[in-house]
Backbone as CSV, one residue per row, in Angstrom:
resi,resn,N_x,N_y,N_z,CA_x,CA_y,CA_z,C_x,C_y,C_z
1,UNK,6.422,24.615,-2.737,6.495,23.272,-2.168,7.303,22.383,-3.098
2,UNK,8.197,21.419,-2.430,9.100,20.515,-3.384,8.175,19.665,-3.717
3,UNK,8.188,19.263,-5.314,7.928,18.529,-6.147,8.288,17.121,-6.168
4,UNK,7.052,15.875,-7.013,7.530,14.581,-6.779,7.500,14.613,-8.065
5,UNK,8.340,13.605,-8.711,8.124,13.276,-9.771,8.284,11.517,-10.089
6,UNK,7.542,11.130,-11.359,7.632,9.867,-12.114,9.392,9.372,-11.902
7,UNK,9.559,7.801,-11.680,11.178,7.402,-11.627,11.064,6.257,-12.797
8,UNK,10.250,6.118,-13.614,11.022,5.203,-14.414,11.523,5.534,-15.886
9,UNK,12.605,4.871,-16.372,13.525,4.981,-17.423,12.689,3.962,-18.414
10,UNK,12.731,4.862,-19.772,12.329,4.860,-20.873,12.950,4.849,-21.952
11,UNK,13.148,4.313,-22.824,13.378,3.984,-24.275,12.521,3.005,-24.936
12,UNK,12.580,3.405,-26.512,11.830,3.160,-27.970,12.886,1.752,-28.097
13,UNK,12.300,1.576,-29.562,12.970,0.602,-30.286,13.906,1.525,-30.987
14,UNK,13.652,2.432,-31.393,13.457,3.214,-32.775,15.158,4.020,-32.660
15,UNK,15.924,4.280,-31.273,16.875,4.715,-30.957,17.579,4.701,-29.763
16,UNK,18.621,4.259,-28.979,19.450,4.096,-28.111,19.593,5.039,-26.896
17,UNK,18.828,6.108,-27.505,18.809,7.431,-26.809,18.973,7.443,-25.085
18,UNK,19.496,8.098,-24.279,20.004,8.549,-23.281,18.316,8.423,-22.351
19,UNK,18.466,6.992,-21.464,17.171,7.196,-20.730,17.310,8.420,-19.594
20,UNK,15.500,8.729,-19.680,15.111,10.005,-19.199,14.134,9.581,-18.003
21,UNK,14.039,10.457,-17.018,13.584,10.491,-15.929,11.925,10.919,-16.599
22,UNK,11.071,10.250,-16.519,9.162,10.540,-16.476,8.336,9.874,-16.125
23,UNK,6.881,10.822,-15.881,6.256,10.060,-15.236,6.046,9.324,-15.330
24,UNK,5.763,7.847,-14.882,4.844,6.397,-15.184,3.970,6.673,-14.716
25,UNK,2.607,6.216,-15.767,1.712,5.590,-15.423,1.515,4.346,-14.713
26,UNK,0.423,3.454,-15.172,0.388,2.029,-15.356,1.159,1.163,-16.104
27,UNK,2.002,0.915,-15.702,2.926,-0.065,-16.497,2.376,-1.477,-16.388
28,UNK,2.129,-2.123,-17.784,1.360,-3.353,-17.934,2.460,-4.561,-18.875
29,UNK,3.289,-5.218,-18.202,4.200,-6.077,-18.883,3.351,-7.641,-19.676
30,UNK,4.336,-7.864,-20.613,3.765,-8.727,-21.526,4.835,-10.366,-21.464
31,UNK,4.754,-10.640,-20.863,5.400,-11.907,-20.304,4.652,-13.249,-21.269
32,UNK,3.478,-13.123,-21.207,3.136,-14.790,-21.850,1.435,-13.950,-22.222
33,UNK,1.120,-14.569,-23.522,-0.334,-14.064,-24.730,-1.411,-15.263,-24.163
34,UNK,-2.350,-14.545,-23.944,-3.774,-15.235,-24.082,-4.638,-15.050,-25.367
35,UNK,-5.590,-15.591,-25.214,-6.633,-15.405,-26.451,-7.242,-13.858,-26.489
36,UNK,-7.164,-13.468,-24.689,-7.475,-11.999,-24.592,-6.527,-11.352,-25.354
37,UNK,-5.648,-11.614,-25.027,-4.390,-10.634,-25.834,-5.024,-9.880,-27.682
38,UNK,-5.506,-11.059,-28.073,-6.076,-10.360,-29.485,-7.000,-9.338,-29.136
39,UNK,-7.819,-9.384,-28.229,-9.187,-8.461,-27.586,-8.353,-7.307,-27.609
40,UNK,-7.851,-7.289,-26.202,-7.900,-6.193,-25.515,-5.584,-6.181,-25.170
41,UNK,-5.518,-5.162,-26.581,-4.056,-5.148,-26.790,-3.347,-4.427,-25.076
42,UNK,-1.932,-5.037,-24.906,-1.652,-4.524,-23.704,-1.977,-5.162,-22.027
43,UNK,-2.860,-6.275,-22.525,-3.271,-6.937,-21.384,-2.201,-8.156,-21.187
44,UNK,-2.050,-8.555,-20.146,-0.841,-8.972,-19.899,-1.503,-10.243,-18.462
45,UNK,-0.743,-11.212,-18.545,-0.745,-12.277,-17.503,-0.574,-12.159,-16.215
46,UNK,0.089,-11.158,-15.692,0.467,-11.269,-14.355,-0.860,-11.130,-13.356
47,UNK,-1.713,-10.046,-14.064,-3.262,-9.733,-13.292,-4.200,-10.056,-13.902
48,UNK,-4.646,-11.127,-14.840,-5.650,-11.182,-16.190,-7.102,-10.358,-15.547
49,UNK,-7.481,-10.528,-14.303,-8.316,-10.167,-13.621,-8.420,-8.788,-12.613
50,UNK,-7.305,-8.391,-12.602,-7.440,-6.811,-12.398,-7.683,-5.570,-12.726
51,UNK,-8.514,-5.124,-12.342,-9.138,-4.079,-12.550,-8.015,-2.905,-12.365
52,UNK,-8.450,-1.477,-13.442,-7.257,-0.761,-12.737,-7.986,0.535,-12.643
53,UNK,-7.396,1.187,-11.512,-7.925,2.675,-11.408,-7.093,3.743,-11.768
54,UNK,-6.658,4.376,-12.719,-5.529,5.210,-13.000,-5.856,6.873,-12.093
55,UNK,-4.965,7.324,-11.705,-5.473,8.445,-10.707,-3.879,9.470,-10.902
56,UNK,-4.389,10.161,-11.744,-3.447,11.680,-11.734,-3.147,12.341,-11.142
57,UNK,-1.669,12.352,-10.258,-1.481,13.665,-8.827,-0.517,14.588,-9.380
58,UNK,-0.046,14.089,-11.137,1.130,14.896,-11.636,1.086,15.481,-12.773
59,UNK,2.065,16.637,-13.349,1.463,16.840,-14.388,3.259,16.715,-15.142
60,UNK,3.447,17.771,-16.152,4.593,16.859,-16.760,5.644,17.653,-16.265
61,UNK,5.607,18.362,-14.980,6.507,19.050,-14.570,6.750,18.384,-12.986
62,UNK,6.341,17.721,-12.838,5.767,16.844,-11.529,4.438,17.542,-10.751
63,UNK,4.747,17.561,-8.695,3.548,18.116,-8.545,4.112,18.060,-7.170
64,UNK,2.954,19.027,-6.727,3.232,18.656,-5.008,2.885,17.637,-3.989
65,UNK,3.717,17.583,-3.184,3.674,16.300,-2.235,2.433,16.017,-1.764
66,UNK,1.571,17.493,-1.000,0.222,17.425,-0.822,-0.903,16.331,-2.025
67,UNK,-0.010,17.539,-3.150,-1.748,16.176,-4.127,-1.436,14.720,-4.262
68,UNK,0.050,14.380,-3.795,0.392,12.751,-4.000,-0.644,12.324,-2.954
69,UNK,-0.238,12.753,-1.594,-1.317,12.535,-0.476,-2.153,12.582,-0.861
70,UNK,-3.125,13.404,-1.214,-4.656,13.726,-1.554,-5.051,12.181,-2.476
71,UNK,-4.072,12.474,-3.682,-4.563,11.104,-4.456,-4.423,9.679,-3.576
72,UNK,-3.536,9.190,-2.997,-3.354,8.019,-2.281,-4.709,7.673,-1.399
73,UNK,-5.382,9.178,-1.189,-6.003,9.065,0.111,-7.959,8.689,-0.885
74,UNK,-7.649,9.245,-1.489,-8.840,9.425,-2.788,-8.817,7.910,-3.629
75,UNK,-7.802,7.406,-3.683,-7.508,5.675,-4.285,-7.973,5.169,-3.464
76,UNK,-7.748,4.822,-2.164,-8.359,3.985,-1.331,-9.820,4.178,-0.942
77,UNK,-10.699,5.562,-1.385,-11.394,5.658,-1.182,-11.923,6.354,0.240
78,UNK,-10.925,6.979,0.678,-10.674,7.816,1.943,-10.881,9.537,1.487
79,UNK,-11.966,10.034,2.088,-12.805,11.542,1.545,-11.119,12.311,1.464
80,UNK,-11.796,13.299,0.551,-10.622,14.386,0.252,-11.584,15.231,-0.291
81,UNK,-11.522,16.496,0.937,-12.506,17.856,0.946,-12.425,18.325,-0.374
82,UNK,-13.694,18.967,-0.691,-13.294,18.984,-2.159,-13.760,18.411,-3.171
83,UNK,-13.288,16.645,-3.378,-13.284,16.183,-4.336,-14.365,15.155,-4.480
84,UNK,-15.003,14.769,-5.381,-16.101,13.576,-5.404,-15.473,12.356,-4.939
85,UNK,-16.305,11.160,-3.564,-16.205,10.764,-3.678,-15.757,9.185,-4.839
86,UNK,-14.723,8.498,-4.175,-14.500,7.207,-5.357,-15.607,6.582,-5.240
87,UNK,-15.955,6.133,-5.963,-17.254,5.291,-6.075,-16.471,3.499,-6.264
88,UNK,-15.026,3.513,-6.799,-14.210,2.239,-6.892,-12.742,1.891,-6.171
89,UNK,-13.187,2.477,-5.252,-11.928,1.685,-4.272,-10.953,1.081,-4.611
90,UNK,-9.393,1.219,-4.540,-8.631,0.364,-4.771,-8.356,-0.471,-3.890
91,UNK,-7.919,-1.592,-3.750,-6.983,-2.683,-2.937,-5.714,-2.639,-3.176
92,UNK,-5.507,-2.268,-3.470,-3.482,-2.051,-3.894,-3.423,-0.679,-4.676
93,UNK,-2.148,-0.012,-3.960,-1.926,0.922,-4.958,-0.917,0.935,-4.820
94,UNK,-0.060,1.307,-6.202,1.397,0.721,-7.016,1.471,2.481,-7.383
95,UNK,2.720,2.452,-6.783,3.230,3.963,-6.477,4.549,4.392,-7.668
96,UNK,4.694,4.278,-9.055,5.926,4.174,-9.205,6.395,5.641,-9.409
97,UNK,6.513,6.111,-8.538,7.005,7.744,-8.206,8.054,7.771,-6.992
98,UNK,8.479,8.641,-7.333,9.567,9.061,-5.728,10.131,10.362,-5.690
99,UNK,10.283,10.576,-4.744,11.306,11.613,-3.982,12.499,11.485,-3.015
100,UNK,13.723,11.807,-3.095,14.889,11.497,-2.220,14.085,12.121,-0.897
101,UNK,14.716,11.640,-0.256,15.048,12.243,1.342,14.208,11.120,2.168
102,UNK,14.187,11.268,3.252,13.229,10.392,4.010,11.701,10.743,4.121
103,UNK,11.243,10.050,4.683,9.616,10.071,4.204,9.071,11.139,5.015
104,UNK,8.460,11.962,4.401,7.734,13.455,5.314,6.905,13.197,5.541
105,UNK,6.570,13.921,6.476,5.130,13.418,7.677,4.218,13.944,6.640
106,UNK,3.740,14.616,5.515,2.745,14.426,4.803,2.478,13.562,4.072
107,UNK,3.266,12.470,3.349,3.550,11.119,2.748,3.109,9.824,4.037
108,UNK,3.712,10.420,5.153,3.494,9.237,6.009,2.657,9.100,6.626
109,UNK,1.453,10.228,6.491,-0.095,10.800,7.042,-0.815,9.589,6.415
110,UNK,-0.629,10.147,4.821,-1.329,9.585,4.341,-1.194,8.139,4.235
111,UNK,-0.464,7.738,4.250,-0.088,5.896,4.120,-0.729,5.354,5.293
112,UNK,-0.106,6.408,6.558,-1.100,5.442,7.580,-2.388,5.546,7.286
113,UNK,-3.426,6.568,6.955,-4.547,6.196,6.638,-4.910,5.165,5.495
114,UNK,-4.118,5.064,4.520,-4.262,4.234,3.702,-4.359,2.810,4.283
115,UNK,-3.055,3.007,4.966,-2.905,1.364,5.761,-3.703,1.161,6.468
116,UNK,-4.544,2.028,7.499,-5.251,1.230,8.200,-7.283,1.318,7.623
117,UNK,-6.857,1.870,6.290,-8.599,1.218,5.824,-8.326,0.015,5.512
118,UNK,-6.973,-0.819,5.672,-7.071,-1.856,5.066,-6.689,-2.164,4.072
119,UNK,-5.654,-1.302,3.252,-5.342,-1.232,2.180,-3.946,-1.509,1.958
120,UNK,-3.292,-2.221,0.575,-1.700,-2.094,0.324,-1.042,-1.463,-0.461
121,UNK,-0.082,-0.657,-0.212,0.891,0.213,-0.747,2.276,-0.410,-1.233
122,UNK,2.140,-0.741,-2.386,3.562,-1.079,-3.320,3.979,0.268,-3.643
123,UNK,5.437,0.569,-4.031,5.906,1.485,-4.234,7.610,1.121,-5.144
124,UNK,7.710,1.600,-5.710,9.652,1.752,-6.317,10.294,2.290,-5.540
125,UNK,11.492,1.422,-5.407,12.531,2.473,-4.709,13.081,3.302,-5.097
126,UNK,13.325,3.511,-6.746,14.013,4.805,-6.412,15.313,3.775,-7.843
127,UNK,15.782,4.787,-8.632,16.646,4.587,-9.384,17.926,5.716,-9.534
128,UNK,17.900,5.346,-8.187,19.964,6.119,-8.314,20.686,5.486,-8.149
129,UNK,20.609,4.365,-7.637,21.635,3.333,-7.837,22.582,3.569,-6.310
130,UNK,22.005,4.035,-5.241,22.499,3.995,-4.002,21.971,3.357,-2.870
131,UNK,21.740,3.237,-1.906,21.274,2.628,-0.712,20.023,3.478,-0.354
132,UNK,19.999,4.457,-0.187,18.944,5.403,-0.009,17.615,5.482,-0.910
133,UNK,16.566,4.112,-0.481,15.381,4.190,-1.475,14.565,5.564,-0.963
134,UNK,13.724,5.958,-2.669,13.115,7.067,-2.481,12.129,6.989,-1.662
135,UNK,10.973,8.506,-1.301,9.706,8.067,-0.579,8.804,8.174,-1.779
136,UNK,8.015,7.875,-1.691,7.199,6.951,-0.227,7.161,5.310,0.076
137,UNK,8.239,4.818,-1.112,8.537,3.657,-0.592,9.649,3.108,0.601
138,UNK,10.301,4.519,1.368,11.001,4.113,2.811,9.629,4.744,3.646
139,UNK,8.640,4.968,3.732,7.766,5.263,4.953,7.274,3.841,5.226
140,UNK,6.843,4.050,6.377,6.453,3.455,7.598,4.974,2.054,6.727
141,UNK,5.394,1.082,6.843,3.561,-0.088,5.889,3.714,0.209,4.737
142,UNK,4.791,0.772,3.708,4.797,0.409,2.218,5.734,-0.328,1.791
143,UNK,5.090,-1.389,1.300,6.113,-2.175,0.513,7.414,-1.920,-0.577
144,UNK,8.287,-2.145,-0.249,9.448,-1.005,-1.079,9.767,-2.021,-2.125
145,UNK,9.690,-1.715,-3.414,10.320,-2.566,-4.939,11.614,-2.748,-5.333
146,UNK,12.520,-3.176,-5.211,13.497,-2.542,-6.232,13.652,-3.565,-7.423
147,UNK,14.185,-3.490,-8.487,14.425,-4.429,-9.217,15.067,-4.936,-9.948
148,UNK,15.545,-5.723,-10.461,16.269,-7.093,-11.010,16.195,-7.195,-12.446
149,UNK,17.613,-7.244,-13.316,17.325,-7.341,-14.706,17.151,-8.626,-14.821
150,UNK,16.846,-9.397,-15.983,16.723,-10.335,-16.701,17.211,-11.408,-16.411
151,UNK,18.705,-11.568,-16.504,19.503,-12.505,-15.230,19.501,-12.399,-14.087
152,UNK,18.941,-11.546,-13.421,18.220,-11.524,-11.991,19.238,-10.727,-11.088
153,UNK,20.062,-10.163,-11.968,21.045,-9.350,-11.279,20.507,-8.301,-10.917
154,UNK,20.685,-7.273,-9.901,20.880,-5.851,-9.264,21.357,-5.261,-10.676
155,UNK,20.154,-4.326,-11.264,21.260,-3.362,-12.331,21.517,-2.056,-11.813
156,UNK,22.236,-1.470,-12.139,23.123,-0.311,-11.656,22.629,0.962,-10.897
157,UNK,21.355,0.868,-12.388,20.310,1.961,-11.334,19.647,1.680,-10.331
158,UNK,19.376,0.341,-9.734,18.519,-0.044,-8.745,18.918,0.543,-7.389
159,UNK,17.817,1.237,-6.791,17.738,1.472,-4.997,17.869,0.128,-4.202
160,UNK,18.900,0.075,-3.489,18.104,-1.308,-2.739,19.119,-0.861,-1.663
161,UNK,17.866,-0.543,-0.417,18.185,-0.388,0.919,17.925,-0.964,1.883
162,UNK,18.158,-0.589,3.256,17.362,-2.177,4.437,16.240,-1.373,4.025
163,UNK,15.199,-0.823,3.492,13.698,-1.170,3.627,13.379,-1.907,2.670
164,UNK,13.906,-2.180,2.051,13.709,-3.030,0.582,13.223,-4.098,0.931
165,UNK,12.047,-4.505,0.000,11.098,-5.788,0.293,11.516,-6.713,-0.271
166,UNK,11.469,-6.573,-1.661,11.575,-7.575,-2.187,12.057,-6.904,-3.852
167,UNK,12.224,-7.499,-4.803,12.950,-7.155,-6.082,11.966,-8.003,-7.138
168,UNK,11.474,-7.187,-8.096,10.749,-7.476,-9.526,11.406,-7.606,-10.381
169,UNK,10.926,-8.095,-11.647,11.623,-7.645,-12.855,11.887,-6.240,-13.463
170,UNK,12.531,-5.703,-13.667,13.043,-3.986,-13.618,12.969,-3.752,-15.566
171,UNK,14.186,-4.691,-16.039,14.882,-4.687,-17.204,15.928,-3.825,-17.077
172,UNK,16.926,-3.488,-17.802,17.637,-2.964,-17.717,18.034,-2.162,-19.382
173,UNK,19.209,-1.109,-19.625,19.275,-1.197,-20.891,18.980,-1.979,-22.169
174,UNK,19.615,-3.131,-22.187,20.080,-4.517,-22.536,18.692,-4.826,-22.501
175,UNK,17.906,-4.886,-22.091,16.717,-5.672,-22.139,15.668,-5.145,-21.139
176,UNK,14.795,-4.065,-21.818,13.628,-3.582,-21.494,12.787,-4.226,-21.048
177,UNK,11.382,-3.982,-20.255,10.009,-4.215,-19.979,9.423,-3.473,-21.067
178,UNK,8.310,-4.743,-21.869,7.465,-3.958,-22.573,6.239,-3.250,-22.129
179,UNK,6.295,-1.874,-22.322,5.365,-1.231,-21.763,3.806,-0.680,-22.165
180,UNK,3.012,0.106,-21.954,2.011,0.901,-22.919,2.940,2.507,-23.340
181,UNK,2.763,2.474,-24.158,3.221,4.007,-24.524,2.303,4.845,-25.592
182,UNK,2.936,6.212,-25.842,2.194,6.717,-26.821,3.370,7.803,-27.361
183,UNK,2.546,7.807,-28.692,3.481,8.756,-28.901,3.510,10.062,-29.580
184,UNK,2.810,10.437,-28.933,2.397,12.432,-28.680,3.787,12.839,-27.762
185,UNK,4.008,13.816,-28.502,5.283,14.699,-27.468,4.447,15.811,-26.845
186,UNK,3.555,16.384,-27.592,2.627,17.616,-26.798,1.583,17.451,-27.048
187,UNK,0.721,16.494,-27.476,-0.770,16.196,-27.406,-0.334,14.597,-27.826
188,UNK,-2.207,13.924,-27.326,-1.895,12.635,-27.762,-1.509,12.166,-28.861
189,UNK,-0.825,11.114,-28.940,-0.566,10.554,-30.611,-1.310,8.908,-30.693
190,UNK,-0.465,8.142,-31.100,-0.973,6.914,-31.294,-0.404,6.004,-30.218
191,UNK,-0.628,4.854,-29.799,-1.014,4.114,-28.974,0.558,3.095,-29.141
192,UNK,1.162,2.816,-29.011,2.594,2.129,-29.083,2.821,1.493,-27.738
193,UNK,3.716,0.710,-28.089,4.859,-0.232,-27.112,6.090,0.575,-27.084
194,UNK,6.551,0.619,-25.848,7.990,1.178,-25.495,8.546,0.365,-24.949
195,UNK,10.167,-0.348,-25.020,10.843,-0.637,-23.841,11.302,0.111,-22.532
196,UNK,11.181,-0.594,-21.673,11.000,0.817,-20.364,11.951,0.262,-19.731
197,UNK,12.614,0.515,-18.309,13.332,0.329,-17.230,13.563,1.033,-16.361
198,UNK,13.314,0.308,-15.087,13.361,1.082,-14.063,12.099,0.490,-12.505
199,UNK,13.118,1.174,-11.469,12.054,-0.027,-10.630,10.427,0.603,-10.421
200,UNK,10.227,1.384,-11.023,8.988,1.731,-11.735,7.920,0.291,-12.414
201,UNK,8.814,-0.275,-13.207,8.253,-1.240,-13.995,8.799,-2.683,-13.099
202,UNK,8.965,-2.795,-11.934,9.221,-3.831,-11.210,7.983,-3.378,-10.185
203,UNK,7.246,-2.449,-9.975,6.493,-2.345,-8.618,4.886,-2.787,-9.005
204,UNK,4.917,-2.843,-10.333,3.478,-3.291,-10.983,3.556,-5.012,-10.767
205,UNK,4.400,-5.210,-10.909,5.105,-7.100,-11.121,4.457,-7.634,-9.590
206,UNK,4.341,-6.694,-8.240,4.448,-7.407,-7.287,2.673,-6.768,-6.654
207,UNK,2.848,-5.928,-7.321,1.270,-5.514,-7.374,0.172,-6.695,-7.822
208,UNK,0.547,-7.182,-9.249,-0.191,-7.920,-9.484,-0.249,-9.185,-9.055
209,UNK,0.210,-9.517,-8.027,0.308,-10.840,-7.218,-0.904,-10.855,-6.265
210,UNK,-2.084,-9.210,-6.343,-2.771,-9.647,-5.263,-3.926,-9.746,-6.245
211,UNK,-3.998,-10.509,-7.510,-4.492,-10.698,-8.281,-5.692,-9.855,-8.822
């Protein structure tokens, strides 16, 4: 079965190096410091009050389309044979993954169920820098990301197609999103900031608007 994988672009401080295609997690940007900020490092303004559910469908080779479904369907809190019920429901889920082609009826299964418990689907478009955003942000009730460097320009890698919703802050080379990182190459390491880019790190930006 074809594989999905993570779309956002990554770089350190530490070297210039050639950004690489991996998975994102939760990308948590640092725009403006609260008093929390000393607490609880990594917490960031856009959601001070959001809760987050992190939910694994990949591993570092990507994964199949099925377990993206399975997880989407398991976030919202929608049974998946098998697996223990969620006991914490999401209200938004921020997709920053993709796959070219148009949206397959197993991607678009699941969204409609997603969509109609009532739930919203943010997603990235996609960083090739063509018209053709990835899935599952061209299926059918997901909000499609693309995003905008710093001066608010379209940067090079950005997807932006007619499904395109709306545009986040992305960053671009020139000027990263600060991210959570770590830095284990084959087991965990320590806990770091990365500059990131990519509309990966623009689909969290519009996520956290539902506070």
């Amino acid at each position: 079965m074809r594989g999905i994988r993570g779309i956002g672009l990554r770089r350190t401080n530490a070297a210039p190096a050639h950004p690489q295609a991996t998975p994102v997690g939760t990308v948590r940007t640092l725009p403006a410091r609260s008093p929390l900020d000393e607490q609880q490092p990594g917490r960031y303004r856009r959601g001070p009050n959001v809760r987050i559910l992190p939910v694994r469908v990949m591993g570092k080779c990507g994964g199949p389309i099925s377990d993206i479904a399975d997880g989407m369907r398991w976030a919202a809190g929608l049974t998946v044979p098998g697996v223990p019920e969620n006991p914490n429901p999401a209200h938004v889920l921020n997709m920053s993954l993709g796959l070219s082609g148009a949206c397959s009826a197993t991607i678009q299964s699941a969204v409609n169920n997603v969509v109609n418990a009532g739930k919203v689907i943010v997603a990235a478009t996609g960083n090739s820098g063509t018209t053709d955003i990835y899935q599952p942000a061209n299926c059918n009730g997901v909000l499609a990301v693309t995003a905008h460097s710093m001066d608010g320009d379209s940067p090079s890698y950005a997807e932006v197609g007619t499904q395109t919703a709306i545009s986040a802050p992305g960053g671009d080379a020139a000027a990263g999103i600060f991210s959570l990182y770590n830095t284990g190459t084959t087991v965990p390491g320590a806990d770091a900031y990365a500059l990131a880019y990519g509309t990966s790190m623009a689909a969290p930006h519009v996520r956290a608007l539902w506070g």
